[in-house]
PAZAPA-4460 file (N, C-alpha, C; in steps of 0.05 Angstrom, whole numbers, plus 32768, in hexadecimal, padded with zeros to 4 digits):
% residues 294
    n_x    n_y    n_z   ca_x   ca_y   ca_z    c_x    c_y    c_z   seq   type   mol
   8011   7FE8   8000   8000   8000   8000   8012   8019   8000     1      X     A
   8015   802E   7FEF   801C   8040   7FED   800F   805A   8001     2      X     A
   802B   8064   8010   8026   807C   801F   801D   808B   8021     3      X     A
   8003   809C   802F   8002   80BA   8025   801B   80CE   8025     4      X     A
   8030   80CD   802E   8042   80D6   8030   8051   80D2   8016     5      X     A
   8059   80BC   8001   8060   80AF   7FEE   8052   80C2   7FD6     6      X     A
   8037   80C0   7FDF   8025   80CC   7FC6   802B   80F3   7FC6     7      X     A
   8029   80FD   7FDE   802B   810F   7FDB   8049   811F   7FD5     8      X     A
   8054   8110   7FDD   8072   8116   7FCE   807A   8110   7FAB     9      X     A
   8064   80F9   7FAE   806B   8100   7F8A   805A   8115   7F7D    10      X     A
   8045   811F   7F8A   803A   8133   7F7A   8041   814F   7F7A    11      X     A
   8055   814F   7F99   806D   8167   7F9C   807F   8167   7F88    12      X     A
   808A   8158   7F84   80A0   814D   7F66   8097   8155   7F4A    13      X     A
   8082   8141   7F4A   8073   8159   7F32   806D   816E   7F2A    14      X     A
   8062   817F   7F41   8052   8195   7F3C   8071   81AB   7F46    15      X     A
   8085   81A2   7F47   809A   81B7   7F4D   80A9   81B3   7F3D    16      X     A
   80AE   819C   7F28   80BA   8193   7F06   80A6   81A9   7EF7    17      X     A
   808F   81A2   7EFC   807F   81B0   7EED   8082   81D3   7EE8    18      X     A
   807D   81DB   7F02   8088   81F7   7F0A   80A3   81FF   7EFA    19      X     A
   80B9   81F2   7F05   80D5   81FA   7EFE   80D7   81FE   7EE8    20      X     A
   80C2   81E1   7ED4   80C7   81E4   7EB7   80BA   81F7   7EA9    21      X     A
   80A0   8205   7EB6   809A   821B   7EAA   80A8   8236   7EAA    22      X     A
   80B1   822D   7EC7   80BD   824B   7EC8   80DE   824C   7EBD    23      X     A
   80E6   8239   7EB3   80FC   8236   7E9E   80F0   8242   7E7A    24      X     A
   80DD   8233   7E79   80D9   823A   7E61   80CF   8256   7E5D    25      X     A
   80C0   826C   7E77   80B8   8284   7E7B   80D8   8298   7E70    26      X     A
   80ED   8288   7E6F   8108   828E   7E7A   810E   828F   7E5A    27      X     A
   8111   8270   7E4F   811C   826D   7E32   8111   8275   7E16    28      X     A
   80FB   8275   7E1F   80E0   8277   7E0E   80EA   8292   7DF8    29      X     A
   80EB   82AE   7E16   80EE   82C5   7E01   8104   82D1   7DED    30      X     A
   811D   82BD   7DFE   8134   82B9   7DEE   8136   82AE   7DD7    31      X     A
   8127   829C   7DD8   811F   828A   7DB6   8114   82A0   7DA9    32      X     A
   80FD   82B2   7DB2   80EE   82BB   7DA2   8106   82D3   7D99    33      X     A
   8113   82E0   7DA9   8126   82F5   7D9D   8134   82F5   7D88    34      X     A
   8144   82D8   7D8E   8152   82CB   7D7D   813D   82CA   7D5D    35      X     A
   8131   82C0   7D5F   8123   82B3   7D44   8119   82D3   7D36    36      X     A
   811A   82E5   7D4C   810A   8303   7D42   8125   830D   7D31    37      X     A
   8139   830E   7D3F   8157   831B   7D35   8159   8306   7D1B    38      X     A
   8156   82EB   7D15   815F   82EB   7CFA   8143   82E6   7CE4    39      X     A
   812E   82F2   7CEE   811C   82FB   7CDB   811B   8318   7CCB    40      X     A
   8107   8313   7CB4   810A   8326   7CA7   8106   834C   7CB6    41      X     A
   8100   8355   7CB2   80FA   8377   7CB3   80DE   8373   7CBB    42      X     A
   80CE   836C   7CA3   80B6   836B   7C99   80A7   8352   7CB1    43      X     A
   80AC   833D   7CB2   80A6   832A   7CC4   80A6   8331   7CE5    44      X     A
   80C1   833D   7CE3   80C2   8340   7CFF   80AA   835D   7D11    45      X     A
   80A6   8370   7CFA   8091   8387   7D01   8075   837D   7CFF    46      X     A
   8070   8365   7CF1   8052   8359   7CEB   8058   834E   7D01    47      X     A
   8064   833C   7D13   805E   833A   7D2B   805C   8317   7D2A    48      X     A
   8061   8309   7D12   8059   82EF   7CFF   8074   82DD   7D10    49      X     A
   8086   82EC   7D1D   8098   82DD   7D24   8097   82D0   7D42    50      X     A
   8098   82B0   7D47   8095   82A9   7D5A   80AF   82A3   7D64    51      X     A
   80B6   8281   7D6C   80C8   8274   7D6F   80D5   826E   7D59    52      X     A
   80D1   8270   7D3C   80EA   826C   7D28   80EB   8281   7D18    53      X     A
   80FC   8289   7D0B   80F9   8298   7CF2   80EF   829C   7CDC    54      X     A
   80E3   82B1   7CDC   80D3   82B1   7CBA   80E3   82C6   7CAC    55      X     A
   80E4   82BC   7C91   80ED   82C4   7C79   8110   82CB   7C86    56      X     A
   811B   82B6   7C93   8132   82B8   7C99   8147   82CB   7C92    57      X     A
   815B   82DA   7C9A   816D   82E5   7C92   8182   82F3   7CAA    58      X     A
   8199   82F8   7C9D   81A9   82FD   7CB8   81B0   831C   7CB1    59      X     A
   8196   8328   7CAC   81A4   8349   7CA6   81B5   8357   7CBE    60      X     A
   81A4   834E   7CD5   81AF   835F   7CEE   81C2   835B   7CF3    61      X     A
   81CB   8344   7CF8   81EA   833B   7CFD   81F5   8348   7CE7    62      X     A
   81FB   8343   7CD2   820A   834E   7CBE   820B   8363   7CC0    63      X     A
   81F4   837E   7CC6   81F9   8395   7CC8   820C   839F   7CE5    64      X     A
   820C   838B   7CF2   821C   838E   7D0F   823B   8384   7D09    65      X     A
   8241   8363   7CFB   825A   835E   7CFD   8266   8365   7CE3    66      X     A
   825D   8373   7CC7   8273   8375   7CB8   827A   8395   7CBE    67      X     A
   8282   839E   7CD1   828E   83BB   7CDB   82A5   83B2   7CE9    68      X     A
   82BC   83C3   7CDE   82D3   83BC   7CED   82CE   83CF   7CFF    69      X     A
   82C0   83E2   7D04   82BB   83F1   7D26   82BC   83DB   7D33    70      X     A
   82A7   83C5   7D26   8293   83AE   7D3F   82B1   83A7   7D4C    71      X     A
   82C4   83A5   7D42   82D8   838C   7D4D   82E7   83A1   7D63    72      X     A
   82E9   83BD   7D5B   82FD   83D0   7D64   82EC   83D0   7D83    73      X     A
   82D1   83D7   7D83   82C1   83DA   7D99   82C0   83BB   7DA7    74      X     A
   82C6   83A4   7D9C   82C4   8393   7DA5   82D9   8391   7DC0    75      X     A
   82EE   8398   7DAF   8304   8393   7DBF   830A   83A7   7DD8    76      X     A
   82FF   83B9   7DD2   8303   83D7   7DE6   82EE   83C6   7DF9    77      X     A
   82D6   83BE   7DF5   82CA   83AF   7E0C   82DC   839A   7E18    78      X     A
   82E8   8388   7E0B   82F8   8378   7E17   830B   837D   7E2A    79      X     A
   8314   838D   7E1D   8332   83A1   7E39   8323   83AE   7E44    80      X     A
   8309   83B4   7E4A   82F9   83C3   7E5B   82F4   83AD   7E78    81      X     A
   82E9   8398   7E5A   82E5   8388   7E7D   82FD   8383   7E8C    82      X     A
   8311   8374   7E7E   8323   8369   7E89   8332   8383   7EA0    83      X     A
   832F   839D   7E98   8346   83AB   7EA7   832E   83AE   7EBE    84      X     A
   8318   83B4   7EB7   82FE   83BB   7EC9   82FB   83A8   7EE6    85      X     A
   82FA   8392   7ED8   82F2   837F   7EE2   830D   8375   7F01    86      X     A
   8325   8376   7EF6   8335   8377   7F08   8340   838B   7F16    87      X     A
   833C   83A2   7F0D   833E   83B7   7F19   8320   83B8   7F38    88      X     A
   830C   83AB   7F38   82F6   83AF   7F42   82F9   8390   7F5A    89      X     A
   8308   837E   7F50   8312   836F   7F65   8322   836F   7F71    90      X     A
   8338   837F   7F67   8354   8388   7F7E   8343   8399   7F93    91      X     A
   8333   83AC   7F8C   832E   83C3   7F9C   831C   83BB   7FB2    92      X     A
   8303   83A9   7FA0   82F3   83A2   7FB1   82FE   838E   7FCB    93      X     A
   8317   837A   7FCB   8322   8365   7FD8   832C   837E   7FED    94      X     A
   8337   8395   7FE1   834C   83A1   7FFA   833E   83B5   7FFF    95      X     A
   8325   83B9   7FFC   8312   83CC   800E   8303   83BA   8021    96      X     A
   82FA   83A0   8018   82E2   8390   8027   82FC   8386   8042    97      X     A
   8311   837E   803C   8324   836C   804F   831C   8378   806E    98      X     A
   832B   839A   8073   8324   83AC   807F   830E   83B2   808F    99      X     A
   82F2   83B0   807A   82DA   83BC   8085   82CF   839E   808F   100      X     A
   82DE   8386   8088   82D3   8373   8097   82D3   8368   80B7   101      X     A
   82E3   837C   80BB   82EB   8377   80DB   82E3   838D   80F5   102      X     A
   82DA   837C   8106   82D1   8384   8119   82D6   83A9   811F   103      X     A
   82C3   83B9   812B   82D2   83DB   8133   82DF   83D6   813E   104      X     A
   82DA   83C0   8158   82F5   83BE   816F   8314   83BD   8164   105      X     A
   8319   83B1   814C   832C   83A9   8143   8339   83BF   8133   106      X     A
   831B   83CB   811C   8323   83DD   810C   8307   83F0   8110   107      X     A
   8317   840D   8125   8305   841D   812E   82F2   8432   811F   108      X     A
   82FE   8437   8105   82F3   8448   80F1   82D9   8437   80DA   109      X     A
   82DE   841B   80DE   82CE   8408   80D3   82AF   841A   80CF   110      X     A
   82A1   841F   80E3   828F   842A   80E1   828E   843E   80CA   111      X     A
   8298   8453   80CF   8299   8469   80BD   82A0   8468   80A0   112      X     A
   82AC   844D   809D   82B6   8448   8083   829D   843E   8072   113      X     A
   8293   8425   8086   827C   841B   8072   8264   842D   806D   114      X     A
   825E   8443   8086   8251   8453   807D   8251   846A   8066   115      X     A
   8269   846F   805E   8276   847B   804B   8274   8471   802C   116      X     A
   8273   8451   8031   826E   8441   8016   824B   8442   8016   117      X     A
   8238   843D   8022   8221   843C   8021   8216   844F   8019   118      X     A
   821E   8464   8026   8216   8484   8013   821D   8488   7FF9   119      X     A
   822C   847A   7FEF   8239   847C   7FC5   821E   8470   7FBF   120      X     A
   8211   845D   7FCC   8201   844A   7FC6   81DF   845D   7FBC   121      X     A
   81E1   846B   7FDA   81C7   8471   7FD5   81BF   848B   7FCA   122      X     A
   81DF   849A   7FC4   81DA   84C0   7FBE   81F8   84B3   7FAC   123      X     A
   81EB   84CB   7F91   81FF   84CC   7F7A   820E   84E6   7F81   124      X     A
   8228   84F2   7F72   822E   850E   7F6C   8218   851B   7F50   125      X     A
   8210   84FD   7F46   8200   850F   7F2C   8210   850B   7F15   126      X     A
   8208   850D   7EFA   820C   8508   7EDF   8226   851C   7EDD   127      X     A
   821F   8534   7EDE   822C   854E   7ED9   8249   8549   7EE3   128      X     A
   823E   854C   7F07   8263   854A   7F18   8278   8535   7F07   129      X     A
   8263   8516   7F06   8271   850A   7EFD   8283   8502   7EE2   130      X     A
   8271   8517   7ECD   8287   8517   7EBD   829B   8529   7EB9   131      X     A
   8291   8545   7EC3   82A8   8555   7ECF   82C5   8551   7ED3   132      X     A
   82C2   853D   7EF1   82DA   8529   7EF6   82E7   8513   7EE3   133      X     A
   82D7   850B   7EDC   82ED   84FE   7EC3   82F8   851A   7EAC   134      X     A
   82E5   8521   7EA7   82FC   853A   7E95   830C   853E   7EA5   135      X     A
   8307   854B   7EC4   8322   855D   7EC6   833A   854A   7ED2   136      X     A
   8335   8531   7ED4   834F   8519   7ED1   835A   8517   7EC0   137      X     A
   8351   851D   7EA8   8361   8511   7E88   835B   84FD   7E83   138      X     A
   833C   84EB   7E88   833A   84D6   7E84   832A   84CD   7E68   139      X     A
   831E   84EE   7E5F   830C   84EB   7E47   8312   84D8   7E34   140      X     A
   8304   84C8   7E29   830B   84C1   7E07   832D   84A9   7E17   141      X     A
   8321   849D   7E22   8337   8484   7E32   8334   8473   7E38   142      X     A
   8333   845A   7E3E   8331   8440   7E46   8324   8447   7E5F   143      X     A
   8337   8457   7E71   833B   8454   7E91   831F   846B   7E94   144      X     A
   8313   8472   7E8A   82F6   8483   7E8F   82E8   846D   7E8F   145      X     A
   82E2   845D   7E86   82D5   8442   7E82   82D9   8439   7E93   146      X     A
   82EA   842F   7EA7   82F9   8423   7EB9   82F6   842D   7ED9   147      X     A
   8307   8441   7ED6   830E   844D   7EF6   82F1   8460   7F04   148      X     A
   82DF   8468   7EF2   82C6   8471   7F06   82B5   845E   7F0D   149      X     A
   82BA   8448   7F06   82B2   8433   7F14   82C3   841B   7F2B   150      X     A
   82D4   8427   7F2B   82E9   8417   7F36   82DE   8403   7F58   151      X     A
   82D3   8416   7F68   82C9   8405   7F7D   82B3   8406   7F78   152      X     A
   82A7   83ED   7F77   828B   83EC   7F75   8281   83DD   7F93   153      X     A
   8270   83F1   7FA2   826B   83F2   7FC0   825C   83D5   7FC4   154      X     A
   8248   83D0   7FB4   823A   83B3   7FB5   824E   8399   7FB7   155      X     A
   825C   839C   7FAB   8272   8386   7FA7   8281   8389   7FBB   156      X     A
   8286   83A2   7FC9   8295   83A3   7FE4   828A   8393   7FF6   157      X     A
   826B   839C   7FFC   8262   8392   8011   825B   8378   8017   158      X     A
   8256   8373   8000   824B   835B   7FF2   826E   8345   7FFE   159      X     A
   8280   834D   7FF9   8299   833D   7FF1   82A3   833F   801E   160      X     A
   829F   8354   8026   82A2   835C   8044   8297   834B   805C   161      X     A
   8276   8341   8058   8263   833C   8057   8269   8317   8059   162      X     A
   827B   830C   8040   828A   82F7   8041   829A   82F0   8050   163      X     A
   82AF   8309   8054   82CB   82FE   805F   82BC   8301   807D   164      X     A
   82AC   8310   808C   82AA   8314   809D   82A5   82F3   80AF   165      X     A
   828D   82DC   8097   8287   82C4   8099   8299   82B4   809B   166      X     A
   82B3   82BE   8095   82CA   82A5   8093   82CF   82A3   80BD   167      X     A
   82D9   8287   80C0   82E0   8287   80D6   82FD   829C   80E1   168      X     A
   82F6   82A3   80FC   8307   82BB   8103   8321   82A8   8110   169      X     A
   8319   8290   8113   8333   827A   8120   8341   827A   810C   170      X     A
   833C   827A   80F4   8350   827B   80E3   8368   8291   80DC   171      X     A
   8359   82AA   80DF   8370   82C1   80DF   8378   82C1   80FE   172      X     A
   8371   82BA   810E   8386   82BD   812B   8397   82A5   8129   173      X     A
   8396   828B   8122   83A7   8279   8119   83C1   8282   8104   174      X     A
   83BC   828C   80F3   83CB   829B   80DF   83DC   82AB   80F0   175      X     A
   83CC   82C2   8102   83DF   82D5   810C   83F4   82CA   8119   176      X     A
   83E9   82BB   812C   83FF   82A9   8146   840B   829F   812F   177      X     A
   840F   829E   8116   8424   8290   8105   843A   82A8   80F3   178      X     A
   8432   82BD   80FF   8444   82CE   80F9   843A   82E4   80D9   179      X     A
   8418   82D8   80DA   8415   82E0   80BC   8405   8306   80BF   180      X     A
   8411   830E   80AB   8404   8328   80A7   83EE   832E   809B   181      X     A
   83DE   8349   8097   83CB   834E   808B   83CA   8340   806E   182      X     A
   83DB   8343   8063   83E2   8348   8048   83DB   8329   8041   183      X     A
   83E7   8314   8056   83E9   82FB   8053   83D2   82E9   805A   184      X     A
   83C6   82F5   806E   83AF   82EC   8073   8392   82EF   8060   185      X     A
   8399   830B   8051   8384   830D   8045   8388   8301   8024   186      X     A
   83A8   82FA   801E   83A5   82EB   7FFF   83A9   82CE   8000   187      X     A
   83B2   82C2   8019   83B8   82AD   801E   83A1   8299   8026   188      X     A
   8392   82A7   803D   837D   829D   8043   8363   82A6   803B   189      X     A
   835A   82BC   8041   8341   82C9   8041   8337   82C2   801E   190      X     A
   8349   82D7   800F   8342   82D5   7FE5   833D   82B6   7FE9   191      X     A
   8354   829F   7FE9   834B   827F   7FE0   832F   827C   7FDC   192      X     A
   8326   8285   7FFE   8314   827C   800F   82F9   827D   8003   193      X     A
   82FC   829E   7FFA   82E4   82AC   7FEE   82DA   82AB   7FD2   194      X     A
   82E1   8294   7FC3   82E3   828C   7FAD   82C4   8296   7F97   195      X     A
   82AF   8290   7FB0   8291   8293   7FA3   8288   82B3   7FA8   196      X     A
   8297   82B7   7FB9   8295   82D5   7FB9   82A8   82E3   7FA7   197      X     A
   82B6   82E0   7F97   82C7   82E3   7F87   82BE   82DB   7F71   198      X     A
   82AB   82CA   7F6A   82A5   82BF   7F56   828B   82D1   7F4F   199      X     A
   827A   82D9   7F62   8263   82EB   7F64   8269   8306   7F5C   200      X     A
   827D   8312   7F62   8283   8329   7F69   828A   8331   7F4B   201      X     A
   829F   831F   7F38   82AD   8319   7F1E   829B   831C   7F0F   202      X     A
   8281   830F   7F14   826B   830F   7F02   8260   8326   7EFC   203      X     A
   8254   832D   7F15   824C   834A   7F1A   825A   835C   7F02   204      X     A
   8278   8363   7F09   8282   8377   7EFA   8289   8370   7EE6   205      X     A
   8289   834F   7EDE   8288   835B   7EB8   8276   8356   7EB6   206      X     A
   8259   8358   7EBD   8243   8360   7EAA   8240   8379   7EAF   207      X     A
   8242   8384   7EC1   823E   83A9   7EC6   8255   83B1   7EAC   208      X     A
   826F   83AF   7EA9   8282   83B5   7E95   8279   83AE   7E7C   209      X     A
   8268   8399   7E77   826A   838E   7E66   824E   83A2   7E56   210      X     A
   8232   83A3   7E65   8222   83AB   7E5C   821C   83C7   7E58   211      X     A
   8236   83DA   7E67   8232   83F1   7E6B   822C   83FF   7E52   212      X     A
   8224   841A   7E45   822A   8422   7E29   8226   8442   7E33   213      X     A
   821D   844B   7E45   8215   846D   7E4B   8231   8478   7E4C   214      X     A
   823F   846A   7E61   825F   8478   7E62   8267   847B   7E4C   215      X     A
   826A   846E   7E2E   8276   8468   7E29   826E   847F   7E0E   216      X     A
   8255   8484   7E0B   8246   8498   7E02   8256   84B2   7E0D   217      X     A
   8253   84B4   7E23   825B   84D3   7E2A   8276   84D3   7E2C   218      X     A
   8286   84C1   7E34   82A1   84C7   7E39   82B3   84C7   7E26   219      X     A
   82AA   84C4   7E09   82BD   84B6   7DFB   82B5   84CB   7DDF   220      X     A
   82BF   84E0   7DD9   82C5   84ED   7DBA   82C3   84DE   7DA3   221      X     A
   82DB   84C7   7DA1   82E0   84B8   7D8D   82D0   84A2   7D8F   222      X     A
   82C4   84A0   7D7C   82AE   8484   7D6C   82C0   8471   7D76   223      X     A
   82DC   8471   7D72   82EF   8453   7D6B   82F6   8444   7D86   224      X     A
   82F1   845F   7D9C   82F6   8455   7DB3   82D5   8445   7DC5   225      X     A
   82BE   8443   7DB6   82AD   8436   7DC9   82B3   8421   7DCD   226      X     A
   829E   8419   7DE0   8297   8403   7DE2   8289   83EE   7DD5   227      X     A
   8287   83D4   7DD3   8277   83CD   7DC5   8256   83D6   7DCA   228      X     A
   824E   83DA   7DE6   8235   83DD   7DE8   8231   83FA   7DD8   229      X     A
   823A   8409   7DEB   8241   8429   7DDA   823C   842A   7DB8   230      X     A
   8244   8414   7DAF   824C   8415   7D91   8232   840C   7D84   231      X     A
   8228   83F3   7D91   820E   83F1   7D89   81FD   83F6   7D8B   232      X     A
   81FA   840C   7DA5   81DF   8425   7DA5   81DF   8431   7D91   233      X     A
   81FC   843C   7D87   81F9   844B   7D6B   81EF   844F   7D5C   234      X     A
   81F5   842E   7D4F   81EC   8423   7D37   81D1   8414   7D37   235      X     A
   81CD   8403   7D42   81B5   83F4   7D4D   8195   8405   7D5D   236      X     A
   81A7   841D   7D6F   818A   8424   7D81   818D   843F   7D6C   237      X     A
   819B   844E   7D6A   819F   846D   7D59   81A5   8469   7D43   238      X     A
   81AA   845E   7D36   81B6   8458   7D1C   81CA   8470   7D14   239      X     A
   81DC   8476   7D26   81ED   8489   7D1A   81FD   8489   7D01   240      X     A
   81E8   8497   7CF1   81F5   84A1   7CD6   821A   84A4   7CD1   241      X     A
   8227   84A8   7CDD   8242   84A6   7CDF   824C   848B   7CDB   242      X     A
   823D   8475   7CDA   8246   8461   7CE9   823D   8449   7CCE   243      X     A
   8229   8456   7CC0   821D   8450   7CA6   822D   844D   7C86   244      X     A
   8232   843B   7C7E   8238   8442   7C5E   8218   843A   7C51   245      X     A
   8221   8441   7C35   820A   8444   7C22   8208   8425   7C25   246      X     A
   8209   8415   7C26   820B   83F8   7C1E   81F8   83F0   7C3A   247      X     A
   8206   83FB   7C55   81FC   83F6   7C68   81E0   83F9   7C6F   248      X     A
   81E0   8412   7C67   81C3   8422   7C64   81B8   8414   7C59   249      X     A
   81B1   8406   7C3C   81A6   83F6   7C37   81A2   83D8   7C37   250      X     A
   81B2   83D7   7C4E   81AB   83B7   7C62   8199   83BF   7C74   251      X     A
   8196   83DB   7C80   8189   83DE   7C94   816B   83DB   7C89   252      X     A
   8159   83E0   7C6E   8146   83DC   7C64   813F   83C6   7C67   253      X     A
   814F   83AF   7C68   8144   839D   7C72   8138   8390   7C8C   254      X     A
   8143   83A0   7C99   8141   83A0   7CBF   812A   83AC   7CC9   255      X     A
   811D   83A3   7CDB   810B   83BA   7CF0   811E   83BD   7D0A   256      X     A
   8115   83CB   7D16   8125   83D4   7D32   8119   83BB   7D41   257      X     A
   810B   83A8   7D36   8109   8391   7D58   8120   8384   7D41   258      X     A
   8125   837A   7D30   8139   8362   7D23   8150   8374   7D34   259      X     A
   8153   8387   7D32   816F   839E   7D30   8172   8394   7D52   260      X     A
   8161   839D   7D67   8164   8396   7D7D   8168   8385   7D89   261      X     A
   8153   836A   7D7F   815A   834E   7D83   8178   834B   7D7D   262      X     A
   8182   834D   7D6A   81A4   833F   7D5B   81AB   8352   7D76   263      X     A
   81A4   8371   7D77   81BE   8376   7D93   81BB   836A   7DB7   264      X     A
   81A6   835D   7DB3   81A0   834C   7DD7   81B4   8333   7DD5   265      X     A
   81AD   8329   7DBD   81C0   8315   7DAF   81E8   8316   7DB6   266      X     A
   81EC   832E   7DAB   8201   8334   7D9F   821A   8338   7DBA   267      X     A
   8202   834A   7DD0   8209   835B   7DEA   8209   833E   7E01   268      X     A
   81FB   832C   7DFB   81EF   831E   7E14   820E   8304   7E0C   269      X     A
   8210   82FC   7DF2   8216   82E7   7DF0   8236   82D9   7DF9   270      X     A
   824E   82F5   7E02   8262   82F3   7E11   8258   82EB   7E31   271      X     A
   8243   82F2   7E3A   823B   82EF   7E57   822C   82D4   7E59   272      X     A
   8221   82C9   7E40   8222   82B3   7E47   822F   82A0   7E42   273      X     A
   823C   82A1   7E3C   8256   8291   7E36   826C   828A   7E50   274      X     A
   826D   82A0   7E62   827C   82AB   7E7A   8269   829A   7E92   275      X     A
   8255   82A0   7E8D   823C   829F   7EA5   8240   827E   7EAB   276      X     A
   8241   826C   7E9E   8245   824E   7EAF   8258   8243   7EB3   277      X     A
   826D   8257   7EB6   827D   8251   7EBD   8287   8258   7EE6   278      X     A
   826E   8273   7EDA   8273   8274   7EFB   8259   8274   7F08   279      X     A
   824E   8269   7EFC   8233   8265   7F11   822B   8255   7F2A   280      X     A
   8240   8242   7F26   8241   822E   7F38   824A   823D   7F5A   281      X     A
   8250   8251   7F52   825C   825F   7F68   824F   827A   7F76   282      X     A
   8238   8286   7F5B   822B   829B   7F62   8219   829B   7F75   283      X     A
   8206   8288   7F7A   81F7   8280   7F8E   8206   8285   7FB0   284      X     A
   8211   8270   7FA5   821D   8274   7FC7   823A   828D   7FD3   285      X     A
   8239   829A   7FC1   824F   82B2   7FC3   8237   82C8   7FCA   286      X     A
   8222   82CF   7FC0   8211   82DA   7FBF   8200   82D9   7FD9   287      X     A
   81FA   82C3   7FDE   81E3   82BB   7FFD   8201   82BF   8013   288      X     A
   8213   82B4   800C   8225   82B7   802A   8232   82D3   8030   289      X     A
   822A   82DC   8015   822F   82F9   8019   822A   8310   8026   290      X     A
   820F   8306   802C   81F8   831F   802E   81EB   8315   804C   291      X     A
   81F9   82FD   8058   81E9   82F8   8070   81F4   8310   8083   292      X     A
   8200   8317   8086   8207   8328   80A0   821D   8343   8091   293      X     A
   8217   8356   80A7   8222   8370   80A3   8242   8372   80AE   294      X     A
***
């Protein structure tokens, strides 16, 4: 004779397969449809005729995106964006959080510091101040404008502080009685340790680097220096005429702005997913052990 207990656990099983799989496909569903919209026609894609596959197939959008040697120039300026971004935003964040992770008794200004980071959080200087300051650095029309006004990013501090604070404290007084220093305690032991918080944190900032395009709009004079996102607001959301040959122009006749937009969710998304399972296994729990305590 089968359990009530037996029975009702398989209909928990089901009805939470069931769930998951909807809400997977709530997930995949509109990505198919983007996809199939970006390599449909102009005409198809504004009639609205386009579902899950393509009608009257064609790869205008892409083509109007990858045969530009900008595309590759902007490509790459995103690339050294992330990469200098991205590690520039983990040195800082590792040797600001180390600090604010420890007790006032220990480190008495602690207070005032984290309160200092929480306020960037919740009050800007504003559009204006801030590009001000990069002009009057010399950073205009540069890699490092891209880069350095973002350099600490306070979420990732706290977020990464928040961690180390969870590590056992027997471990750094063990270390000390062994003669070890700040310096050693925090690359030896603490970084190893914090691997998922490191792995969280990594993510974080190359998709913020990666997706950015406003900076890159205002800070930057020269076309040659965008970014890729930057580059394909241009062309894709503005169609900047600069950016057009005659030939081009009439690829674009074949496009509506959803094909045009679809190819760029496509185009923008598809380095991040590529990156993304690689560290996912780690985001979860870098993320929750992060945020338990102050």
């Amino acid at each position: 004779m089968v359990s009530h207990t037996s029975i009702s656990r398989k209909i928990f099983v089901v009805c939470n397969y069931t769930f998951l799989m909807a809400l997977s496909l709530l997930c995949v569903l509109p990505l198919i449809h983007i996809f199939a919209v970006s390599l449909s026609s102009g005409a198809a894609a504004s009639a609205g005729t386009v579902k899950l596959w393509p009608v009257e197939f064609t790869t205008a959008a892409y083509e109007n995106i990858f045969n530009k040697s900008q595309y590759f120039t902007a490509f790459w300026v995103s690339v050294k964006r992330v990469l200098l971004g991205t590690s520039i935003n983990l040195l800082l964040t590792i040797t600001a959080a180390y600090p604010l992770s420890k007790d006032s008794s220990y480190f008495r200004p602690r207070t005032v510091y984290v309160w200092i980071y929480v306020i960037t959080i919740l009050f800007s200087g504003g559009l204006i101040p801030w590009f001000m300051t990069v002009k009057a650095t010399g950073l205009m029309d540069t890699i490092w404008a891209l880069v350095l006004p973002s350099a600490v990013p306070v979420f990732n501090v706290i977020l990464l502080l928040n961690f180390f604070r969870s590590l056992p404290k027997e471990l750094e007084e063990s270390a000390r009685m062994d003669g070890a220093g700040h310096y050693t305690i925090l690359w030896k032991f603490f970084v190893p340790l914090s691997l998922p918080a490191l792995a969280t944190i990594t993510l974080f900032s190359m998709v913020g680097h990666w997706n950015s395009w406003f900076d890159g709009l205002i800070l930057m004079n020269n076309p040659d220096n965008y970014p890729m996102q930057t580059f394909l607001q241009t062309i894709v959301i503005s169609k900047d005429p600069r950016f057009l040959s005659s030939q081009e122009a009439e690829l674009l006749l074949n496009m509506s702005d959803r094909t045009s937009t679809a190819a760029q969710i496509y185009v923008a998304a598809l380095p991040i997913l590529l990156v993304y399972p690689f560290l996912q296994r780690f985001f979860v729990k870098g993320i929750v052990m992060g945020s338990v305590k102050e």
